[in-house]
Residue frames as qw, qx, qy, qz and C-alpha x, y, z in Angstrom:
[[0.263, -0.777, -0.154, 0.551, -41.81, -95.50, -49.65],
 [0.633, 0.644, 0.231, 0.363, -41.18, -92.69, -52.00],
 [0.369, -0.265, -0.120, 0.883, -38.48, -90.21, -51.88],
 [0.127, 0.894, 0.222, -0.369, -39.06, -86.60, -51.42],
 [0.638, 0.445, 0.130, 0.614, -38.12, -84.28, -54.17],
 [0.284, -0.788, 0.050, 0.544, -35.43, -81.79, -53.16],
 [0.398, 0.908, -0.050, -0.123, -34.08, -79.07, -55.10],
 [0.885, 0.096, 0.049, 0.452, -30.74, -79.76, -56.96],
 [0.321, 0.605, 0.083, 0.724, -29.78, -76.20, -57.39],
 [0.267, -0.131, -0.439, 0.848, -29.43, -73.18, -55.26],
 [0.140, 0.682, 0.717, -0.038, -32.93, -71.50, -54.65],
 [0.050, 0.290, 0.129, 0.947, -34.07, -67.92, -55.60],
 [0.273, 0.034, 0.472, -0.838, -36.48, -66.15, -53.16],
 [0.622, 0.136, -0.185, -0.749, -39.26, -66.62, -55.60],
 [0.366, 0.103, -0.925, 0.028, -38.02, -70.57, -55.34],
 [0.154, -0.081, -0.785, 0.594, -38.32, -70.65, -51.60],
 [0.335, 0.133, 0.192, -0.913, -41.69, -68.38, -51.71],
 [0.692, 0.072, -0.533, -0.482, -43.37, -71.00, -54.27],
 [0.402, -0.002, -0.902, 0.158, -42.51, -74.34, -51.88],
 [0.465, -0.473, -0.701, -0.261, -45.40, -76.13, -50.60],
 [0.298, -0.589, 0.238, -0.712, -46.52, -75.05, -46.99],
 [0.831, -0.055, -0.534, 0.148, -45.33, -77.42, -44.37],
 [0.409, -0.733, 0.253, -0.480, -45.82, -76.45, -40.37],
 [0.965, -0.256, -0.009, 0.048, -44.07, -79.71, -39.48],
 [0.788, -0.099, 0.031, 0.607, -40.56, -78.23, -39.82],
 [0.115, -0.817, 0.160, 0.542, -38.55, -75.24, -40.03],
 [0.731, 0.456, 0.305, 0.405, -37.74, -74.14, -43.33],
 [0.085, -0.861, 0.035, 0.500, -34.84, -71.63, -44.01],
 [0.617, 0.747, 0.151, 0.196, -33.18, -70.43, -46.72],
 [0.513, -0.659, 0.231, 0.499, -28.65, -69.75, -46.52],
 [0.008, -0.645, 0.440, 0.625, -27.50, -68.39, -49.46],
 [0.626, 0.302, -0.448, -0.562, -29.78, -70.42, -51.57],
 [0.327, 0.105, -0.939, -0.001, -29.32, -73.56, -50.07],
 [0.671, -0.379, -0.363, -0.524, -32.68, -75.31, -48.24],
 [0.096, 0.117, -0.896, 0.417, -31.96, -75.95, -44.62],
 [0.724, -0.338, -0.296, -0.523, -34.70, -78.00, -42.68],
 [0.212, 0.048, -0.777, 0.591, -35.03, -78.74, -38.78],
 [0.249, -0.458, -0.838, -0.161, -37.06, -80.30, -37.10],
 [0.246, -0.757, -0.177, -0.579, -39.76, -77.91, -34.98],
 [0.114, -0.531, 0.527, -0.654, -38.88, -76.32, -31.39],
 [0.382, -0.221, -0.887, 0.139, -39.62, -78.53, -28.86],
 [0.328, -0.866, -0.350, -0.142, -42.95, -77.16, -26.20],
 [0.556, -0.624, -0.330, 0.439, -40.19, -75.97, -24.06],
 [0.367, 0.013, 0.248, 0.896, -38.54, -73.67, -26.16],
 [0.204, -0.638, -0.588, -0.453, -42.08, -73.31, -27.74],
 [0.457, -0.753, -0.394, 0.262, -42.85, -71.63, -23.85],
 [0.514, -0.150, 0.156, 0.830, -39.60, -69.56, -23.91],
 [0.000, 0.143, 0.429, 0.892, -40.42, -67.85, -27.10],
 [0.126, -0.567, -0.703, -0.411, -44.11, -67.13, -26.10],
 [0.563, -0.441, -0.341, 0.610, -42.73, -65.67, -22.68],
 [0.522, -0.196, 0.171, 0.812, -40.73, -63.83, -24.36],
 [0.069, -0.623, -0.454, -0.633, -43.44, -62.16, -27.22],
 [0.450, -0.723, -0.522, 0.036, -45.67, -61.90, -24.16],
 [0.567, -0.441, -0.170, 0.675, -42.74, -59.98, -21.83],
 [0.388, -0.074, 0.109, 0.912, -41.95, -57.92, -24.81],
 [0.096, -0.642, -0.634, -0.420, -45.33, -56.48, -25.64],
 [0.550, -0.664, -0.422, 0.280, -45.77, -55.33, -22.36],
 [0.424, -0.613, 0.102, 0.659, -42.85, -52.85, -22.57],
 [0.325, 0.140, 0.458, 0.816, -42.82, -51.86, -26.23],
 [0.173, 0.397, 0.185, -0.882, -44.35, -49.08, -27.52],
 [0.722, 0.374, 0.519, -0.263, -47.40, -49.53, -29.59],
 [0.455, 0.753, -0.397, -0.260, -46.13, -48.56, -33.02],
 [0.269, 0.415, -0.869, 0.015, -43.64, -51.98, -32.24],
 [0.897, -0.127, 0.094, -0.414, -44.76, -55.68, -31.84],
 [0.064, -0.579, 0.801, 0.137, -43.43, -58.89, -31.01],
 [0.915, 0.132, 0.083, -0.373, -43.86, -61.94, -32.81],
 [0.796, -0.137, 0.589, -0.038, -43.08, -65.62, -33.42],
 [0.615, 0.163, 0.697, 0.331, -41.53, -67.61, -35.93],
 [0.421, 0.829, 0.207, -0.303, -42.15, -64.96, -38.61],
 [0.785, 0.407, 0.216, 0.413, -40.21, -65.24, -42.47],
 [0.172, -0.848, 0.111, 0.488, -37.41, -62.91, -42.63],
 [0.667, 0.539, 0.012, 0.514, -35.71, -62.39, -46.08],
 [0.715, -0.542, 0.032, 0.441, -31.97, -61.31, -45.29],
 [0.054, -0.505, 0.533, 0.676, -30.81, -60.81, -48.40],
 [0.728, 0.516, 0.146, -0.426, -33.61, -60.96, -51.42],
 [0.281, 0.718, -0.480, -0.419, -30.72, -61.18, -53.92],
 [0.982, 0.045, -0.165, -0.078, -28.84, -64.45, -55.74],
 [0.459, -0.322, -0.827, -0.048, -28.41, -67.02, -53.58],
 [0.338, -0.622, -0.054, -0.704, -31.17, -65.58, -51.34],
 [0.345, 0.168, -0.705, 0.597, -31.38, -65.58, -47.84],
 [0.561, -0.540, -0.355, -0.518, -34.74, -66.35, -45.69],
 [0.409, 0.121, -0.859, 0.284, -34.61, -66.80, -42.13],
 [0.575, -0.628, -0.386, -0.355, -37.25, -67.45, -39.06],
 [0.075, 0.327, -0.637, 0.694, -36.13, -66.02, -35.96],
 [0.353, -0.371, -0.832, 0.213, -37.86, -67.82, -32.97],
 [0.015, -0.799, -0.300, 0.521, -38.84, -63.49, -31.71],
 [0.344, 0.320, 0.147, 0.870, -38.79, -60.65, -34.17],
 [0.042, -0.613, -0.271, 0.741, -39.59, -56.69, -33.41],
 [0.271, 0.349, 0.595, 0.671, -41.25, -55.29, -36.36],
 [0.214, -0.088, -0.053, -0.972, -43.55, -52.28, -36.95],
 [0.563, 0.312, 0.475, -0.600, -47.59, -53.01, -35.37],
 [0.553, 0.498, 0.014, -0.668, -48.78, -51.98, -38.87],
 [0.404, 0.349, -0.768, -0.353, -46.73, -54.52, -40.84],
 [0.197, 0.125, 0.927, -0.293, -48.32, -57.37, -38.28],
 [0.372, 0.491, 0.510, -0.600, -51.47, -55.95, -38.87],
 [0.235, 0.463, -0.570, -0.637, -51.12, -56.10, -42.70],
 [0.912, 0.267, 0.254, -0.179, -51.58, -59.76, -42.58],
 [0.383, 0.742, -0.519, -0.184, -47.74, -59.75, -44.64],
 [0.981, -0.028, -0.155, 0.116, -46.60, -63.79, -45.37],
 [0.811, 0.010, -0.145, 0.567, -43.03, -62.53, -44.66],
 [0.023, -0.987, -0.063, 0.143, -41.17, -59.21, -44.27],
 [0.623, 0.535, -0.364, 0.438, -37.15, -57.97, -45.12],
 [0.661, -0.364, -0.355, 0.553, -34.55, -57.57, -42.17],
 [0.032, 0.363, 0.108, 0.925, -34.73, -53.66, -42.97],
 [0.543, -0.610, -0.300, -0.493, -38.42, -53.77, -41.03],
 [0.809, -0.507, -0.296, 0.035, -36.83, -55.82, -37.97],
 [0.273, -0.861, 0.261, -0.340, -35.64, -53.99, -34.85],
 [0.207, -0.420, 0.872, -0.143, -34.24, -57.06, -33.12],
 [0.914, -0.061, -0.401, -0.011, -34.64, -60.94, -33.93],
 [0.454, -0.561, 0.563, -0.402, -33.98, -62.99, -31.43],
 [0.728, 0.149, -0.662, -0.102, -32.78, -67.03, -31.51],
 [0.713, -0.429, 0.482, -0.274, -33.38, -69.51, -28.72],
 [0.162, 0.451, -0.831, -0.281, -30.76, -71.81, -29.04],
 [0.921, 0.069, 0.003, -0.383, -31.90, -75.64, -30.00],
 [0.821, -0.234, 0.486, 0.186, -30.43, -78.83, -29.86],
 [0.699, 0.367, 0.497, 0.360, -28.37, -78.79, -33.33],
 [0.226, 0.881, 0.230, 0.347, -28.48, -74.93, -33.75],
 [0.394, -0.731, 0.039, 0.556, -25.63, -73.11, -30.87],
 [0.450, -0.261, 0.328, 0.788, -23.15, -72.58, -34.03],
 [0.181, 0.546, 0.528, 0.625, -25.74, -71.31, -36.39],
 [0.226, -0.923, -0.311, 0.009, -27.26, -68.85, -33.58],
 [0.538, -0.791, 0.010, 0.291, -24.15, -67.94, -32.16],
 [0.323, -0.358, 0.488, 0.727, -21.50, -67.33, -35.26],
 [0.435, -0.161, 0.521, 0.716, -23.52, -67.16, -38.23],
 [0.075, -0.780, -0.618, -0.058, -26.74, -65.65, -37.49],
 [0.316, -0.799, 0.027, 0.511, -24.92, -62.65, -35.97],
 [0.203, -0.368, 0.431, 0.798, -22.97, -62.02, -38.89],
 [0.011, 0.389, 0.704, 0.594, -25.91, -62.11, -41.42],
 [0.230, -0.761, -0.562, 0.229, -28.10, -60.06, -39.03],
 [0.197, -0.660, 0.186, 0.701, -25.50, -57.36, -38.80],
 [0.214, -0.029, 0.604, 0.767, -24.85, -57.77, -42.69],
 [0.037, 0.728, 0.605, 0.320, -28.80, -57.50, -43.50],
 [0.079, -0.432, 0.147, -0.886, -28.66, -54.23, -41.13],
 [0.650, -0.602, -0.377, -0.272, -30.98, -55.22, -38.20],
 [0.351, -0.712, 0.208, -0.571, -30.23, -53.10, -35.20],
 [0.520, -0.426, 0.546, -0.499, -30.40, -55.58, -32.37],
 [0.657, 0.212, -0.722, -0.033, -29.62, -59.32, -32.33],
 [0.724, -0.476, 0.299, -0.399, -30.92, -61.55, -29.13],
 [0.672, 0.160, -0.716, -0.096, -29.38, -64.98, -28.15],
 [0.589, -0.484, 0.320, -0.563, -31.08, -67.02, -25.45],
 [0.421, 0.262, -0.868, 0.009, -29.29, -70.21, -24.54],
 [0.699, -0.224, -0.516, -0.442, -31.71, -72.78, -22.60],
 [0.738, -0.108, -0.605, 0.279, -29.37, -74.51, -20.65],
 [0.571, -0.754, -0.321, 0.052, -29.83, -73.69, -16.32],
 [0.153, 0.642, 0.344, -0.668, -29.73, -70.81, -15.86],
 [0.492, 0.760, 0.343, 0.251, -31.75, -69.38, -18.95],
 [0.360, -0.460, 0.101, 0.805, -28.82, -66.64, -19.93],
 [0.469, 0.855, 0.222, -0.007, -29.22, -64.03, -23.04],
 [0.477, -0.198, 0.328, 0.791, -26.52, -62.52, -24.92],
 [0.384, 0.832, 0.381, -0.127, -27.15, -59.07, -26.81],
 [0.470, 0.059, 0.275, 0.837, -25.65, -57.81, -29.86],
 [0.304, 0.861, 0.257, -0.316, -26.15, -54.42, -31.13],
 [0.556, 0.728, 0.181, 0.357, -24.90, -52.66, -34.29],
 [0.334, -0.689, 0.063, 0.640, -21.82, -50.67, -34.03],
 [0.033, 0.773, -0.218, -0.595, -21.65, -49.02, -37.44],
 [0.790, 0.341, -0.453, -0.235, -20.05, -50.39, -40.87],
 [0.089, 0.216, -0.961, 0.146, -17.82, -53.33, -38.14],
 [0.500, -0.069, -0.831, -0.234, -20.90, -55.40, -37.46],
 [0.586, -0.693, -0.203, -0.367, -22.56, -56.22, -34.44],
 [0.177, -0.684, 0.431, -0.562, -21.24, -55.84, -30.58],
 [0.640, -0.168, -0.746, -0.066, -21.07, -58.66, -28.03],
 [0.547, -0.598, 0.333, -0.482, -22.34, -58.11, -24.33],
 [0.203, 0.114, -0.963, 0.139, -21.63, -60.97, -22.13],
 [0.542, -0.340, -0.738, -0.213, -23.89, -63.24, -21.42],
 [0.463, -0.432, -0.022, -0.773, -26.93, -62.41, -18.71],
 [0.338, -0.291, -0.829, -0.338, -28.38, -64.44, -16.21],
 [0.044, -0.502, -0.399, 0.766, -31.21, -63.50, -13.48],
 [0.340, 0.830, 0.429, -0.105, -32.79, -60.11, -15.21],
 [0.478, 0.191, 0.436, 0.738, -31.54, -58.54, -18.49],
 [0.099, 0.923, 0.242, -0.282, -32.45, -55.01, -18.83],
 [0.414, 0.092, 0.517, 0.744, -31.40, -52.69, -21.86],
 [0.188, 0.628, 0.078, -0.751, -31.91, -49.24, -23.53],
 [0.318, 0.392, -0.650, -0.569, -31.41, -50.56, -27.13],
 [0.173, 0.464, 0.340, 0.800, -33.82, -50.97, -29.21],
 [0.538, -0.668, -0.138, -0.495, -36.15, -49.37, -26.13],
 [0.249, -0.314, 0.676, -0.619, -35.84, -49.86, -22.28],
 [0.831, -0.057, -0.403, -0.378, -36.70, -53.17, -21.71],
 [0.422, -0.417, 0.744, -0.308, -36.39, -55.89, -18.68],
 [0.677, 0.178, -0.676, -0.228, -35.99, -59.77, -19.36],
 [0.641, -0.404, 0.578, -0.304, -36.97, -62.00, -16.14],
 [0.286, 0.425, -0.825, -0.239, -35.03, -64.84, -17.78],
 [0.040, 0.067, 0.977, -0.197, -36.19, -67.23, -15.32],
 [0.489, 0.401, 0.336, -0.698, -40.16, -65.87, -15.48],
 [0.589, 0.484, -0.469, -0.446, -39.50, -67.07, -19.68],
 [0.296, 0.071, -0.951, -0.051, -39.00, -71.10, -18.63],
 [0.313, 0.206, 0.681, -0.630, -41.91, -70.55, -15.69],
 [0.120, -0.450, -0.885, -0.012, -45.50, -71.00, -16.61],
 [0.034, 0.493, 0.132, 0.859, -47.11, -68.12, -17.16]]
């Protein structure tokens, strides 16, 4: 068996942008350092497709949701990539065909929590979300009932906490929008 080679050093965007292309794991990118986990399991995998699906519906066309899509947080050194599980971004940049985008484009990312991931979704995703500047922060915790928690921006203090949702989630920010939580574990 041979070992893989990992980076000794802290990456630079251009690092993280060069490494091979591997759909068998999550690859992000904290302040230069290479984190890797393992892919969503189908149920989550449902969730988040629910969810795209739900939000389409209700956005206006000019805004789109998608999956799993690169986010660069913070371009700078040690850079900062991450793959929210929903983002809100502009149609046109989907339609571009763009391999990634900055947190400046995205209205709200959204994280469904995973086995291994509550403290990264839920303390230090929120405070790099708010720091990149992105408007609207989802968190959508699995366990029965499906519940949501929703930050929003409150100026230069960071983002807001709502309490947790469960049942149907409805919200003016970034748009008027309704979440049948339970309709997002159902079968379409």
């Amino acid at each position: 068996m041979t070992a893989a080679v990992w980076p000794d050093h802290l990456l630079t965007l251009e690092e993280f942008v060069e490494l091979p292309e591997d759909n068998s794991r999550r690859y992000e990118l904290q302040e230069g350092v290479l984190i890797v986990s393992p892919r969503a399991n189908l149920f989550h995998q449902r969730v988040a497709h629910r969810l795209v699906t739900m939000l389409n519906d209700q956005l206006p066309s000019e805004w789109e949701a998608v999956g799993d899509g690169e986010m660069i947080t913070d371009p700078g050194f040690p850079a900062s990539v991450r793959v929210p599980d929903v983002v809100v971004v502009e149609e046109k940049l989907v339609s571009s065909a763009a391999a990634r985008f900055t947190a400046e484009d995205a209205l709200l990312a959204v994280e469904i929590i995973s086995p291994g991931s509550q403290r990264t979704d839920t303390l230090v995703k929120p405070v790099e979300c708010a720091k990149a500047g992105i408007p609207n922060y989802w968190v959508i915790d699995l366990n029965d009932p499906l519940s949501l928690v929703a930050y929003h921006q409150v100026g230069d203090l960071g983002y807001q906490k709502a309490p947790a949702v469960t049942g149907t989630f409805t919200t003016s920010e970034p748009f008027s929008l309704r979440v049948d939580l339970a309709a997002l574990s159902r079968r379409a």
